[in-house]
N, C-alpha and C positions, 0 to 999 in steps of 0.2 A: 287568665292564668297568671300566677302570680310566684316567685321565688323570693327567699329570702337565704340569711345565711348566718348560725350563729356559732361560731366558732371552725369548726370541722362537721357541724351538721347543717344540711340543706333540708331546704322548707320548699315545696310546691303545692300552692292549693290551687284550685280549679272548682267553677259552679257550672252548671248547666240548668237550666230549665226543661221539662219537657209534658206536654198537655195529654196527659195520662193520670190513672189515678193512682194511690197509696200506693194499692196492694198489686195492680201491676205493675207498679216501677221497682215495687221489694221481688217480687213472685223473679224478675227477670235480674235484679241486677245481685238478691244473692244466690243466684244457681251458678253455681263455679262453671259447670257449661258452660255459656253464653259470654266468658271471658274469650272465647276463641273466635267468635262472632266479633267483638269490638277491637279485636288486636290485628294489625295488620299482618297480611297475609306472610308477608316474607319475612318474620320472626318466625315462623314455623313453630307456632305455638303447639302445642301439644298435652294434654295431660295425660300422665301417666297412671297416678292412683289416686282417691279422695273425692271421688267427684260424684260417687255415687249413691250416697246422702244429702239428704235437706242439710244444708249450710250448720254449723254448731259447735259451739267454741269447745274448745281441743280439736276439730280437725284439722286434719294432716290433711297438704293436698302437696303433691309433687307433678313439676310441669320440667319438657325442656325445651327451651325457646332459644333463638338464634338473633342475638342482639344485633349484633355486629360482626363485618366480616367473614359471615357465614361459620362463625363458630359455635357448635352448639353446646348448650351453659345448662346444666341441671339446675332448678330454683324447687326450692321447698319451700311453703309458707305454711305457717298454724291461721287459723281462725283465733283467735284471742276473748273476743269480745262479741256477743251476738244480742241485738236490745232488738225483739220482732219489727220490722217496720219503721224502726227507727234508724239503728246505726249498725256496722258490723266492720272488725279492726281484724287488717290478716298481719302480719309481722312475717318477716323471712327467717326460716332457721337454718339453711344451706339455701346457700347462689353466690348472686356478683356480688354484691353490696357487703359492706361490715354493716351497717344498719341500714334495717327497712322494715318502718313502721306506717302501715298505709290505713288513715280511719274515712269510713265510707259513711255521709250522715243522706237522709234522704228524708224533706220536709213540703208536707200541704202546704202550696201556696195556690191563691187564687187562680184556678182553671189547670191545676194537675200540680205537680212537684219539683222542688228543687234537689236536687242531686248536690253535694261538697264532700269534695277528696281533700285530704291534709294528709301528705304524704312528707315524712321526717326523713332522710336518708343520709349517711354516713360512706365514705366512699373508701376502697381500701388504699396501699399503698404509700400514706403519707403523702408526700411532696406531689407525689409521682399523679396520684389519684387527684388532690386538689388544682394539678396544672391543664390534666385532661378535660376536668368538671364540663369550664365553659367550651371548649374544643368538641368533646363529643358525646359526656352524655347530658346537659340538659338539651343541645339541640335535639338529639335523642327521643328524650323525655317530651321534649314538647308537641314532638313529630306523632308522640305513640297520644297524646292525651289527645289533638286535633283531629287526628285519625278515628278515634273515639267520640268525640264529638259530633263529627258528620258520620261518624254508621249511625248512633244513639238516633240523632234527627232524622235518618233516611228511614229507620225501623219506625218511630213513634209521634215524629215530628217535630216544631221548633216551639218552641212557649220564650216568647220575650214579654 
């Protein structure tokens, strides 16, 4: 997992491997479903609406999750971007973030697929928002991606 930082916007990418094939690792990881599966439990993910369609750009999917604190945060994302098999981009249009742009690539590599997250994100508040960053949410962030990491592996396995 990796961050970067170019100005007021954050960069988080993340790979995973996992020894499965294509179209099981598409079939599972664009069903908006199975977002509730990889998120840890006490975010108290939930969706709301969108989820009950095959993945496709212009949907709407409204979730509300509990970050921190026990607060709970309404997030909306659109699907933007949908390439079968290949890649698919949700953007937030309501939540926490001022930007959040998340693209999901997923590649055959020898003995199943590589999974790559490139998540852009934008934090609100100015000052306020870039002094929290490293405070609480990339530790945050990093808590939700490894979390994810080891359910992905416990569901399908490890491919190093």
């Amino acid at each position: 997992m990796n961050f970067s930082t170019k100005g007021t916007v954050y960069t988080l990418s993340s790979k995973q491997k996992l020894p499965i094939s294509l179209d099981e690792a598409w079939k599972f990881l664009s069903n908006p479903k199975n977002l509730k599966t990889i998120t840890p439990e006490y975010m108290g993910f939930n969706i709301i609406s969108g989820s009950d369609k095959p993945m496709f750009a212009g949907q709407i999917i409204q979730y509300i999750v509990t970050p921190v604190f026990g607060i709970k945060t309404n997030w909306v994302t659109e699907i933007t971007h949908v390439v079968d098999k290949t890649y698919f981009v949700d953007e937030q249009r309501f939540g926490p973030y001022a930007l959040w742009h998340h693209k999901h690539f997923i590649t055959e590599v020898p003995g199943g697929v590589e999974m790559e997250d490139i998540i852009d994100y934008k934090l609100p508040f100015g000052f306020l928002g870039r002094w929290i960053h490293p405070i609480l949410v990339k530790p945050k962030l990093i808590e939700i991606f490894n979390h994810r990491t080891k359910k992905l592996n416990e569901l399908f396995g490890n491919l190093n």
